[in-house]
N, CA, C and O atoms as a printed pandas DataFrame, in Angstrom:
     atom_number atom_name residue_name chain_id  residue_number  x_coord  y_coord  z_coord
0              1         N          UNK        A               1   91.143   54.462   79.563
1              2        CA          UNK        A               1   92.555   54.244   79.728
2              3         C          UNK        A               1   92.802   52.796   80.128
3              4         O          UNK        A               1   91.976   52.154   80.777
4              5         N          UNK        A               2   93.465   52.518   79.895
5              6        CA          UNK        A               2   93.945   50.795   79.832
6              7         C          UNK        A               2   94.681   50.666   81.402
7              8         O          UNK        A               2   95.421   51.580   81.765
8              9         N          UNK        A               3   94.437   49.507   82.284
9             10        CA          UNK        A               3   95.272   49.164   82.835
10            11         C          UNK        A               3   96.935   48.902   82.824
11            12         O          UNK        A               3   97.153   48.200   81.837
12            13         N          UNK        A               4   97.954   49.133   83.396
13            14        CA          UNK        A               4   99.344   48.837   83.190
14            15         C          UNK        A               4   99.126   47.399   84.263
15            16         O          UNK        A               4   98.112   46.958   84.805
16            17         N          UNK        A               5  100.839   46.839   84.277
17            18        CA          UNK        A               5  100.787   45.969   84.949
18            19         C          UNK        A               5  100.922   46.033   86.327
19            20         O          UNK        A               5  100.974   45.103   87.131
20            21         N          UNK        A               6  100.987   47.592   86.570
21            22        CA          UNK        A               6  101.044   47.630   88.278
22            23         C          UNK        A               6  100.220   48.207   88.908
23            24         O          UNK        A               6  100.423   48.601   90.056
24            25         N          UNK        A               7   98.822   48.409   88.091
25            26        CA          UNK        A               7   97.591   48.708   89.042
26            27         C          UNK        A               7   97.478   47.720   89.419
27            28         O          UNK        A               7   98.179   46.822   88.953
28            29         N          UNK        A               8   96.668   47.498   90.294
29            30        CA          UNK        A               8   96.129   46.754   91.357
30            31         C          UNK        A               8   94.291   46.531   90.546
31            32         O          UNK        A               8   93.881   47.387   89.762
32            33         N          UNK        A               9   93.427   45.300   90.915
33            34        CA          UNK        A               9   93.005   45.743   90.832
34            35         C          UNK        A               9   91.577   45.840   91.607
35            36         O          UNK        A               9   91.453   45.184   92.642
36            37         N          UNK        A              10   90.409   46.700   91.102
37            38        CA          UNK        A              10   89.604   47.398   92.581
38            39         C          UNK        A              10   89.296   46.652   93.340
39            40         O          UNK        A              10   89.551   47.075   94.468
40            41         N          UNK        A              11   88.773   45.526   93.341
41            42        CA          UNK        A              11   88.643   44.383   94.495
42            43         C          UNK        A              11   89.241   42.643   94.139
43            44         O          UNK        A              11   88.768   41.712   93.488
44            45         N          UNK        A              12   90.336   42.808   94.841
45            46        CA          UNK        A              12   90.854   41.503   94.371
46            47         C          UNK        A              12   89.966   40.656   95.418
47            48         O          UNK        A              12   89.364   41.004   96.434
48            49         N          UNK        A              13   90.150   39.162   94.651
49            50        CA          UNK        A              13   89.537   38.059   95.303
50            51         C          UNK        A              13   90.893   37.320   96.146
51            52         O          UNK        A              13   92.122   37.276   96.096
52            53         N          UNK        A              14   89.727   36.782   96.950
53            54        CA          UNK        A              14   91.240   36.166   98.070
54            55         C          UNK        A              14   90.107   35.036   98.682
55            56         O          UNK        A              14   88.896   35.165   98.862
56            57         N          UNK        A              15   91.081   33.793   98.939
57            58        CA          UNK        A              15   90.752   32.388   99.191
58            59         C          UNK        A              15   90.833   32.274  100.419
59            60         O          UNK        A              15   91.959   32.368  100.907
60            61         N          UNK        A              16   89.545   32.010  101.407
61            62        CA          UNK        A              16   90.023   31.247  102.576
62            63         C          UNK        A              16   89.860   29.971  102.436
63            64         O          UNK        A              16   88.866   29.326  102.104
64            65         N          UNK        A              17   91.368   29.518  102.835
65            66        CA          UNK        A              17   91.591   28.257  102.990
66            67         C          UNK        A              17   91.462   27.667  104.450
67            68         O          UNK        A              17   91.864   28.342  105.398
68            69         N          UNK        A              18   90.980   26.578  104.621
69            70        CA          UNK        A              18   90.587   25.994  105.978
70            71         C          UNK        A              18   91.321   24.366  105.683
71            72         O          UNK        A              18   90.897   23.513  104.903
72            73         N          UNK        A              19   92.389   24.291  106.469
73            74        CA          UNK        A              19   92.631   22.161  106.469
74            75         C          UNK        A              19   91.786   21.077  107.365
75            76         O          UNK        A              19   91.975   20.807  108.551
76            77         N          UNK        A              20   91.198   20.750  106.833
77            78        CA          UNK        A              20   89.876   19.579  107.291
78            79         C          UNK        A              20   90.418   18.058  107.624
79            80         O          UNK        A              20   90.004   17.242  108.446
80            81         N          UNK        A              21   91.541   17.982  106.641
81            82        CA          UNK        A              21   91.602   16.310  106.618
82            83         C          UNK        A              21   92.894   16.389  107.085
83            84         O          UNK        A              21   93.458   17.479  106.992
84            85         N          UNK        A              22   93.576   15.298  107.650
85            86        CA          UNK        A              22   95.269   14.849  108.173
86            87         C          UNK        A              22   95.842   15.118  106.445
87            88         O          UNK        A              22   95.223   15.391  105.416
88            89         N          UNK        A              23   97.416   14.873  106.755
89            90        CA          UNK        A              23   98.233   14.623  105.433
90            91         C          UNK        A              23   98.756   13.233  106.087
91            92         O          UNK        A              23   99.940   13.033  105.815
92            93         N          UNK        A              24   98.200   12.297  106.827
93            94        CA          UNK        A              24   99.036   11.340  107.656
94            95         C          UNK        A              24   98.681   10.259  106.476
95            96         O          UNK        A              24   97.508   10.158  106.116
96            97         N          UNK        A              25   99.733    9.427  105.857
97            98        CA          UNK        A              25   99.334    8.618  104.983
98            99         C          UNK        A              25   99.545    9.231  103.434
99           100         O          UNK        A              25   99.294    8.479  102.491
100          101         N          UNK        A              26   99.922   10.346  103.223
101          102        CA          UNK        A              26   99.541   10.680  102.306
102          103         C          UNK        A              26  101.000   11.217  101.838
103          104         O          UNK        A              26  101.689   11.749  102.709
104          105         N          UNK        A              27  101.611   11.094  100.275
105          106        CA          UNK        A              27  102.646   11.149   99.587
106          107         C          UNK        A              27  103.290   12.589   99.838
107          108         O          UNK        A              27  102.818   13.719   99.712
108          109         N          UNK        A              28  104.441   12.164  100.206
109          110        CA          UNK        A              28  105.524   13.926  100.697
110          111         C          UNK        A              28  105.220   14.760   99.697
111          112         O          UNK        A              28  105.951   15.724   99.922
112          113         N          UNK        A              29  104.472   15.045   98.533
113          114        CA          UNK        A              29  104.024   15.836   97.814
114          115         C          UNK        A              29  103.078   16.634   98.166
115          116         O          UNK        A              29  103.130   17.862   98.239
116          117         N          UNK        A              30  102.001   15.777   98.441
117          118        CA          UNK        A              30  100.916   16.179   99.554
118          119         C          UNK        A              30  101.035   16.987  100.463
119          120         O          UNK        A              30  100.181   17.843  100.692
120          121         N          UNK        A              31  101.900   16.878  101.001
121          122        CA          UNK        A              31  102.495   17.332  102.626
122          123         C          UNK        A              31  102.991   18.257  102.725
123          124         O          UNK        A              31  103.000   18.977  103.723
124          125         N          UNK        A              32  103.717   18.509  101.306
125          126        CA          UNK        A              32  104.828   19.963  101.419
126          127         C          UNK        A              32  103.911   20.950  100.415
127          128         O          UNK        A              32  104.453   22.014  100.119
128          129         N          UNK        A              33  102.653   20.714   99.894
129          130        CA          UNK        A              33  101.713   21.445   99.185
130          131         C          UNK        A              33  100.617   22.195  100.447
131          132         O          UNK        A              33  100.140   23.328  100.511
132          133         N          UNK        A              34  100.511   21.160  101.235
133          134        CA          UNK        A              34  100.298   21.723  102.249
134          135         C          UNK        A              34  100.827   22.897  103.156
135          136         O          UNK        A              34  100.277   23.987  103.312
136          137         N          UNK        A              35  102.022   22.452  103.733
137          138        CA          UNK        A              35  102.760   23.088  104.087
138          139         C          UNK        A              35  103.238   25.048  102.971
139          140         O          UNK        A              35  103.670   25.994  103.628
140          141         N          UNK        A              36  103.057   25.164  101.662
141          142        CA          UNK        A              36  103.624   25.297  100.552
142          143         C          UNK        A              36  102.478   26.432  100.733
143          144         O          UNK        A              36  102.670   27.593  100.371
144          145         N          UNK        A              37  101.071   25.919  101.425
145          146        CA          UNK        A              37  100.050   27.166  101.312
146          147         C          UNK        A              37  100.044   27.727  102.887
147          148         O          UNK        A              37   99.115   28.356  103.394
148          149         N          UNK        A              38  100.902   27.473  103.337
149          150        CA          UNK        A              38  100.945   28.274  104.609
150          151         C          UNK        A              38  100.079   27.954  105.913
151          152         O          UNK        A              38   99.723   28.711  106.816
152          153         N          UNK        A              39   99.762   26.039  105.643
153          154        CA          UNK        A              39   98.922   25.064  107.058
154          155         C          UNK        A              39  100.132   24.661  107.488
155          156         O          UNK        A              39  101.148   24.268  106.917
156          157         N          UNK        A              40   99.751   24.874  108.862
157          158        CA          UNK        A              40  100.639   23.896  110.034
158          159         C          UNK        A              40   99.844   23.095  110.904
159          160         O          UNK        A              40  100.232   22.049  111.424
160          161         N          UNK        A              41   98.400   23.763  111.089
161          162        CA          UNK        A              41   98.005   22.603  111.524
162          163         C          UNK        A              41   96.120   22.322  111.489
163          164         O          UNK        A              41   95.342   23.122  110.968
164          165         N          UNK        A              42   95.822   21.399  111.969
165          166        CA          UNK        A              42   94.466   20.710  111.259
166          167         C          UNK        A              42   93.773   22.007  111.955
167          168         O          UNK        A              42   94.176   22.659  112.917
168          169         N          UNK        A              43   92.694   22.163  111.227
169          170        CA          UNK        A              43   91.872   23.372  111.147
170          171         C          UNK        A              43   92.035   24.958  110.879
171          172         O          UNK        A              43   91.139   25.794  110.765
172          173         N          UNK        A              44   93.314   25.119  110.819
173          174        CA          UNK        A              44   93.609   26.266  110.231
174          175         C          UNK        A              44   93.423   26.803  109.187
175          176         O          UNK        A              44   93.453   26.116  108.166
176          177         N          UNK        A              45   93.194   28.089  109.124
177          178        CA          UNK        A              45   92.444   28.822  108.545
178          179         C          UNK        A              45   93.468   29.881  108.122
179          180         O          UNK        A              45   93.882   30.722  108.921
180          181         N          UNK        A              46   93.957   29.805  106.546
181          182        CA          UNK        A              46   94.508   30.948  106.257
182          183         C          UNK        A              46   94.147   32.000  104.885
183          184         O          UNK        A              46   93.820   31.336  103.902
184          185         N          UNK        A              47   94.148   32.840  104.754
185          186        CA          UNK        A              47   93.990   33.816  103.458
186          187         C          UNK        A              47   94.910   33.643  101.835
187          188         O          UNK        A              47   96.054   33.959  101.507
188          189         N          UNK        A              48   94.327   33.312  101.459
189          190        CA          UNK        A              48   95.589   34.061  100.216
190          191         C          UNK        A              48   94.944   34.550   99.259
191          192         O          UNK        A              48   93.729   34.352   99.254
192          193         N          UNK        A              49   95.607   35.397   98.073
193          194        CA          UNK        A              49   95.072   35.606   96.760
194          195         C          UNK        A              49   95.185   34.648   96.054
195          196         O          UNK        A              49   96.127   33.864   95.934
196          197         N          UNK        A              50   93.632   34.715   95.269
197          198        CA          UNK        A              50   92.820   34.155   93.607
198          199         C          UNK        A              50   94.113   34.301   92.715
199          200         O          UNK        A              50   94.472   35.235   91.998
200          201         N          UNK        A              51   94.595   33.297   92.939
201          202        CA          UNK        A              51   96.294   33.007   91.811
202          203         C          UNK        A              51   96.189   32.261   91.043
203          204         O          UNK        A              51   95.300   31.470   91.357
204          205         N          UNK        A              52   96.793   31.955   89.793
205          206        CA          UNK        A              52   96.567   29.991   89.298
206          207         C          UNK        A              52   97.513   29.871   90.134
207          208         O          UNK        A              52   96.906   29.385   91.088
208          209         N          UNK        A              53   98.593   29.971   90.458
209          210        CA          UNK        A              53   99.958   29.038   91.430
210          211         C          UNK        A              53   98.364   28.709   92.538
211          212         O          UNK        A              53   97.521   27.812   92.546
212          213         N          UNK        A              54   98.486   29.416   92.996
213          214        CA          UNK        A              54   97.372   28.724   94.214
214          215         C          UNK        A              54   96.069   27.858   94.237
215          216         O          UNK        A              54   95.546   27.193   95.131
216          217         N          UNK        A              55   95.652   28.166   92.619
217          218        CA          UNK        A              55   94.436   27.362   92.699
218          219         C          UNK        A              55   95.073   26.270   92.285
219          220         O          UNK        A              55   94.235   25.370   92.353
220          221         N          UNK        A              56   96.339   25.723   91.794
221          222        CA          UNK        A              56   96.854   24.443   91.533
222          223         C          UNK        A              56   96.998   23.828   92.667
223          224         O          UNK        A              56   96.512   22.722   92.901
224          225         N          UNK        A              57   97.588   24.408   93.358
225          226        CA          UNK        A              57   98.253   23.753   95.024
226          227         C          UNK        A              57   96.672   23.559   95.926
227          228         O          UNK        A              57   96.367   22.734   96.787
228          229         N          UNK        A              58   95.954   24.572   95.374
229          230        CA          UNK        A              58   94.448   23.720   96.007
230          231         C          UNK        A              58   94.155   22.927   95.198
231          232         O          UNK        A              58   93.956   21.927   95.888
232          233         N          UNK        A              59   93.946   22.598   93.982
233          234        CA          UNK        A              59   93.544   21.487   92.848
234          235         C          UNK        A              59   94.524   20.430   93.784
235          236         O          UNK        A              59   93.963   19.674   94.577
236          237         N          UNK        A              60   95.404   20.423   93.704
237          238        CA          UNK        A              60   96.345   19.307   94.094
238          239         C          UNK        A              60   95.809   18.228   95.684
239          240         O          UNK        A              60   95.771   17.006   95.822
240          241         N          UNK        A              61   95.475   19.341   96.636
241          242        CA          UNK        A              61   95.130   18.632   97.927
242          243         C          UNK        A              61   93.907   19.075   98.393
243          244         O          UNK        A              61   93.650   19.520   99.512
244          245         N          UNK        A              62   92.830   18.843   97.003
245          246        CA          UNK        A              62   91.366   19.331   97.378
246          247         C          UNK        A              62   90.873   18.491   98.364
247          248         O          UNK        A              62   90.246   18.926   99.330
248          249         N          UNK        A              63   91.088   17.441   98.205
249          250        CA          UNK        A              63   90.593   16.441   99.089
250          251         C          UNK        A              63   90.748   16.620  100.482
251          252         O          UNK        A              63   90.155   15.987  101.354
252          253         N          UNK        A              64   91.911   17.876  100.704
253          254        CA          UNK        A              64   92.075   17.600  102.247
254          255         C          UNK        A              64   91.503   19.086  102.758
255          256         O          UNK        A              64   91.299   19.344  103.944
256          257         N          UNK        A              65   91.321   19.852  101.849
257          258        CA          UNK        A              65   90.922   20.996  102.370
258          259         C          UNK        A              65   89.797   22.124  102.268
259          260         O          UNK        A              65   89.668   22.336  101.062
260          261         N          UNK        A              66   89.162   22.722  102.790
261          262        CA          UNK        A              66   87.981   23.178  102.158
262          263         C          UNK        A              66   88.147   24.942  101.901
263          264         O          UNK        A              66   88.586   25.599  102.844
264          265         N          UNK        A              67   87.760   25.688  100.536
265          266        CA          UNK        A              67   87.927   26.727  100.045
266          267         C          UNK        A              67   87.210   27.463  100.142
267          268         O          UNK        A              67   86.156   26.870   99.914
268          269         N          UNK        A              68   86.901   28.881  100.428
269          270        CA          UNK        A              68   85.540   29.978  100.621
270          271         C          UNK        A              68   86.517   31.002   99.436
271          272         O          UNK        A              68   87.743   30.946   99.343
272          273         N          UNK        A              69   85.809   31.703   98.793
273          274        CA          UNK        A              69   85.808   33.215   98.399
274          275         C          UNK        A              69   85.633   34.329   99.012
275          276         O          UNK        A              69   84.507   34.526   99.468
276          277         N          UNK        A              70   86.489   35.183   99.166
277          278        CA          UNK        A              70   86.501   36.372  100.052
278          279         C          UNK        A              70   86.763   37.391   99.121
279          280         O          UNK        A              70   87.688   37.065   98.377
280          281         N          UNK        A              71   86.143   38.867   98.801
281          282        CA          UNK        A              71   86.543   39.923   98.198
282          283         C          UNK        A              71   87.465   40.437   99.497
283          284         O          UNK        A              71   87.290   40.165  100.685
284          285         N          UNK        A              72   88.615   41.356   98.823
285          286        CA          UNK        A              72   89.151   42.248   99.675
286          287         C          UNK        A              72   88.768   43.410  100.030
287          288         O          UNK        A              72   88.233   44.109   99.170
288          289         N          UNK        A              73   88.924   43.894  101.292
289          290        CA          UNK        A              73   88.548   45.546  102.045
290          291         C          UNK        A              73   89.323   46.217  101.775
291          292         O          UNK        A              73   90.402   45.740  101.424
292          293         N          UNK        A              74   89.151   47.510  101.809
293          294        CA          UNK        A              74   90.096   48.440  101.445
294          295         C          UNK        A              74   90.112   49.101  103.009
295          296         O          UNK        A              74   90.850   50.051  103.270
């Protein structure tokens, strides 16, 4: 049977994101991409889902931040 578009599916992947570097110096684009993934402040550590919107906004401010892979728990 085929997936629809509102299964889920059995183990989604999800990104921990960690911010390593300042945005001090760095173009209001930068800053609100930051801001945009849910950092407020240096070393924080937050979750999200394996998205393209999200892997762009990490493509965008790789430089400042460092990425892990996490499967999800049920």
């Amino acid at each position: 049977m085929a997936k629809t578009s509102k299964e889920k599916p059995e183990a989604a992947t999800r990104l921990s994101i960690r911010w390593v570097r300042s945005a001090i110096a760095q173009p209001q684009g930068i800053r609100q991409t930051i801001r945009g993934l849910g950092l407020h402040r240096l070393h924080e550590v937050v979750e999200r889902p394996d998205t393209p919107a999200i892997r762009g906004m990490i493509h965008k401010v790789r430089h400042l931040v460092e990425v892990t892979t996490t499967g999800a728990e049920k």
